[in-house]
C-alpha positions in Angstrom: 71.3 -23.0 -51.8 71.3 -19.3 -52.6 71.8 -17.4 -49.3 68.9 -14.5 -49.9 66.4 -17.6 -50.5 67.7 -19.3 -47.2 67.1 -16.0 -45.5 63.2 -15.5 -46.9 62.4 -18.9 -45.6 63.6 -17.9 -42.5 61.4 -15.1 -42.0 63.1 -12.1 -43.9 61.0 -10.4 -46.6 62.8 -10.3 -50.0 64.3 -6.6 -49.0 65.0 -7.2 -45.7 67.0 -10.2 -47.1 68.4 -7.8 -49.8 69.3 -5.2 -47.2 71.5 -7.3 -44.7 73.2 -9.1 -47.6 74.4 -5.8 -49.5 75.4 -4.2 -46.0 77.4 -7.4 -44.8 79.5 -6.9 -48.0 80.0 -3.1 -48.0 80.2 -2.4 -44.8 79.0 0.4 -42.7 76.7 2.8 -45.0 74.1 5.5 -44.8 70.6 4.5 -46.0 70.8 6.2 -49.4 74.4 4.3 -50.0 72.2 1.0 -49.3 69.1 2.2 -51.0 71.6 2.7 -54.4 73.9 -0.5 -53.6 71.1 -3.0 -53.1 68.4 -1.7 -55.7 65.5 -0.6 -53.1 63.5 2.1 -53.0 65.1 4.8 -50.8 61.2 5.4 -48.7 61.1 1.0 -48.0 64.8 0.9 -47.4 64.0 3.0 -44.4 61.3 0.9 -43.3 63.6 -2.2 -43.9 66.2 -1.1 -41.4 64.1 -0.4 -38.8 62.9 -3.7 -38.9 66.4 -5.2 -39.1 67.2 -2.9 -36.3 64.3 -4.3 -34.3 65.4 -7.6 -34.5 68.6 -7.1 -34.1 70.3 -7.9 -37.4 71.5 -4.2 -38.2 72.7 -1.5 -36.0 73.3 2.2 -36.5 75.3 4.7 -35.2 75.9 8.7 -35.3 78.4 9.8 -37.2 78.7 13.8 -37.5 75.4 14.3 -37.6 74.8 11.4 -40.1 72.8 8.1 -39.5 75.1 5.1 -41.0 74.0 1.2 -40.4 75.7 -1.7 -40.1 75.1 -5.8 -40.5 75.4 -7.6 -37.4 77.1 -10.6 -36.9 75.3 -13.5 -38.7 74.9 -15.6 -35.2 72.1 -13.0 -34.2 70.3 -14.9 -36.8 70.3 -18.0 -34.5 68.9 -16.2 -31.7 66.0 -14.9 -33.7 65.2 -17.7 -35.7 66.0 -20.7 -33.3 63.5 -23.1 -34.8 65.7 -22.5 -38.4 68.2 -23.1 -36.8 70.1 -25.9 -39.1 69.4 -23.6 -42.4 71.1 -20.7 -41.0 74.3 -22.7 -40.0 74.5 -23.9 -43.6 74.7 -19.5 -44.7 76.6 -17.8 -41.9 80.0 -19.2 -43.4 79.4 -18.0 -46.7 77.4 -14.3 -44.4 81.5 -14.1 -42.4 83.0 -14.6 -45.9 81.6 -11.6 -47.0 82.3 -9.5 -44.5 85.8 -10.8 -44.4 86.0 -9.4 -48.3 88.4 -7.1 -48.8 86.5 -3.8 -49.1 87.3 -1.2 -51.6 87.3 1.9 -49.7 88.0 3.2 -46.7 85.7 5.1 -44.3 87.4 8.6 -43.1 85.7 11.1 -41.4 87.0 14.4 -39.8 85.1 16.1 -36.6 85.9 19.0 -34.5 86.1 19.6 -30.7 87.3 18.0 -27.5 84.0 16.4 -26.9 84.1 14.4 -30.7 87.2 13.1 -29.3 86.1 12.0 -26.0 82.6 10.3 -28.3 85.8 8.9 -30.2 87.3 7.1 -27.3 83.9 5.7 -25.8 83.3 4.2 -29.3 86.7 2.5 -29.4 84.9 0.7 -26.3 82.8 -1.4 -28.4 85.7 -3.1 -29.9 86.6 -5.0 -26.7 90.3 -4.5 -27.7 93.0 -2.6 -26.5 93.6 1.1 -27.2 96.6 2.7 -27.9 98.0 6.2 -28.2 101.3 7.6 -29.2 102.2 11.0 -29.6 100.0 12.2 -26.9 100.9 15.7 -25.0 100.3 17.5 -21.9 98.0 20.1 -23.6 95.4 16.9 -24.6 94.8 15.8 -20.9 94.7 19.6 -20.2 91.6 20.1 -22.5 90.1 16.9 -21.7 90.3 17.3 -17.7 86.9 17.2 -16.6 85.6 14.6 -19.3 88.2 11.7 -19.4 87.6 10.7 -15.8 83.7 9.0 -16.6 85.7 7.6 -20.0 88.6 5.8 -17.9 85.9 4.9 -15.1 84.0 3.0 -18.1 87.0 1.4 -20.1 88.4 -0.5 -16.8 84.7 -1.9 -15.7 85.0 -3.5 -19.3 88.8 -4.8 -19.0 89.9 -3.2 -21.6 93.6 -2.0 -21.1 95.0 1.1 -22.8 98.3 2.1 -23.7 99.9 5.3 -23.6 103.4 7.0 -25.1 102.8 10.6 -24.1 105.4 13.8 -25.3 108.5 14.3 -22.8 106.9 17.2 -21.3 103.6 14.8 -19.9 105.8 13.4 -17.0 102.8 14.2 -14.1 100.2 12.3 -16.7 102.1 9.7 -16.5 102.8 9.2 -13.2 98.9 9.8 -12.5 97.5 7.5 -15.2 100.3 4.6 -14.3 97.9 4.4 -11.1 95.2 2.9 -12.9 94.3 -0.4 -13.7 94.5 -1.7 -17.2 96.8 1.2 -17.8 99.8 1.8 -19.2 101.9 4.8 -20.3 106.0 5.5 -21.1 107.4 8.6 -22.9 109.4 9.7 -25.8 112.9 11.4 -26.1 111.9 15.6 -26.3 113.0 15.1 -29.6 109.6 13.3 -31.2 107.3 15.7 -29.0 104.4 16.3 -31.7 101.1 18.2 -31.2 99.3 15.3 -32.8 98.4 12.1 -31.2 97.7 8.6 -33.0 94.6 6.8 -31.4 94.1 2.8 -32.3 91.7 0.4 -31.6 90.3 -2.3 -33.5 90.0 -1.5 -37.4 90.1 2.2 -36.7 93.1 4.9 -36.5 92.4 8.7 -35.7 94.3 11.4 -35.6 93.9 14.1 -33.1 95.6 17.3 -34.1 95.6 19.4 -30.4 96.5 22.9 -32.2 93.4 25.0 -32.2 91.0 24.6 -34.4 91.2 21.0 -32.7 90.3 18.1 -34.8 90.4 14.8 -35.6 90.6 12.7 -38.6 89.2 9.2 -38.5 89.9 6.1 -40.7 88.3 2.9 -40.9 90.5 0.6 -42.4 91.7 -2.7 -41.0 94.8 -3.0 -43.1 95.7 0.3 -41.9 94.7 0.3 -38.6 97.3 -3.4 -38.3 100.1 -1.3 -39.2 99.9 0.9 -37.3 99.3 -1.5 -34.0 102.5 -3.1 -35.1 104.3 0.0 -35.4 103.2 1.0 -32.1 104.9 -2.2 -30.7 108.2 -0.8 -32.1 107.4 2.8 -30.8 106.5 1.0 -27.2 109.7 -0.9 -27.0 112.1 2.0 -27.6 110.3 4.4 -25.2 110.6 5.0 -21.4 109.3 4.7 -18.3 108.8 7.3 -15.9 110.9 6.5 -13.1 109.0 7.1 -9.2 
């Protein structure tokens, strides 16, 4: 049973069908990308992912100024269509599969500013995983003072724990943050203090570079962002605690 069929039985028109297919196989995209990938005219693709977005199958977020979408996860369709129920269980294998695709390239953005970090962090939330940071030093607490406090406040109502290996010379961080719940910090030798910290969460990595002009460089890519969680295991097992 072809999947965009299943879907127009179920309510979708033939480019709303069209729409959510194409972006659960490529991925997060702008609305031209979609319009191109899945053969609609760029004025009704708009129209299609507000309805999508209405009813829940697609969301969108902000990314430097520019709107991207994404598919959500096929189960949404069972909330929505309930009465279709048994023809929507026979698609969302074949929906996951898809998304599960090995994608051919990666998403990497690059912003500017404390506050595009801080957005950073607060979208590492949605990910219900845990965060972790290497590389971190004094002078990125320092900048971020009066705007991580609402961020940490917000990550530990969720449970989500975060793990920090700050520079030698952020012994007071650590101490302080060790105080919080569902956090976790140790410190490197002098010797690896860098000016540039490694943020991961999820299928993301991002690199904040804390040197004026301060920015940060973004990646989506799950293969990447794996290895780098594993070799932030390695980095957490040969680092230190501070001791009170």
């Amino acid at each position: 049973m072809e999947i965009e069929n299943v879907l127009q039985k179920c309510g979708l028109s033939k480019n709303e069908a069209k729409a959510y297919l194409k972006l659960s196989e490529i991925g997060l995209a702008s609305a031209y990308k979609l319009s191109k990938e899945a053969n609609i005219f760029k004025a009704n693709t708009y129209l299609v992912l507000k309805k999508l977005e209405e009813i829940g199958l697609v969301s969108k977020v902000k990314i430097e100024e520019k709107v991207m979408y994404e598919a959500s996860d096929p189960s949404f369709l069972l909330n929505i269509l309930d009465s279709k129920r048994d023809k929507i269980s026979q698609i969302m294998p074949s929906i996951r599969l898809m998304q599960k695709s090995p994608r051919t390239e990666s998403i990497f953005n690059v912003y500017k500013g404390v506050d595009s970090f801080v957005n950073i962090l607060y979208h590492f939330l949605e990910f219900n995983d845990s965060i972790l940071v290497y590389g971190a030093p004094k002078k990125a607490y320092e900048l971020m003072n009066y705007r991580i406090g609402n961020f940490h406040n917000e990550r530990i109502k969720r449970k989500i724990k975060m793990y920090h290996i700050y520079n030698f010379e952020a012994m007071e961080r650590i101490k302080q943050i060790s105080t919080m719940p569902l956090t976790y910090a140790k410190y490197l030798p002098q010797l690896f203090d860098s000016q540039v910290s490694t943020n991961i969460c999820g299928e993301e990595v991002t690199f904040a570079i804390w040197t004026p002009p301060i920015k940060m460089i973004q990646i989506k890519d799950k293969d990447m962002a794996e290895s780098y969680k594993k070799y932030f295991q390695i980095l957490w097992k040969n680092s230190q605690r501070v001791k009170n």
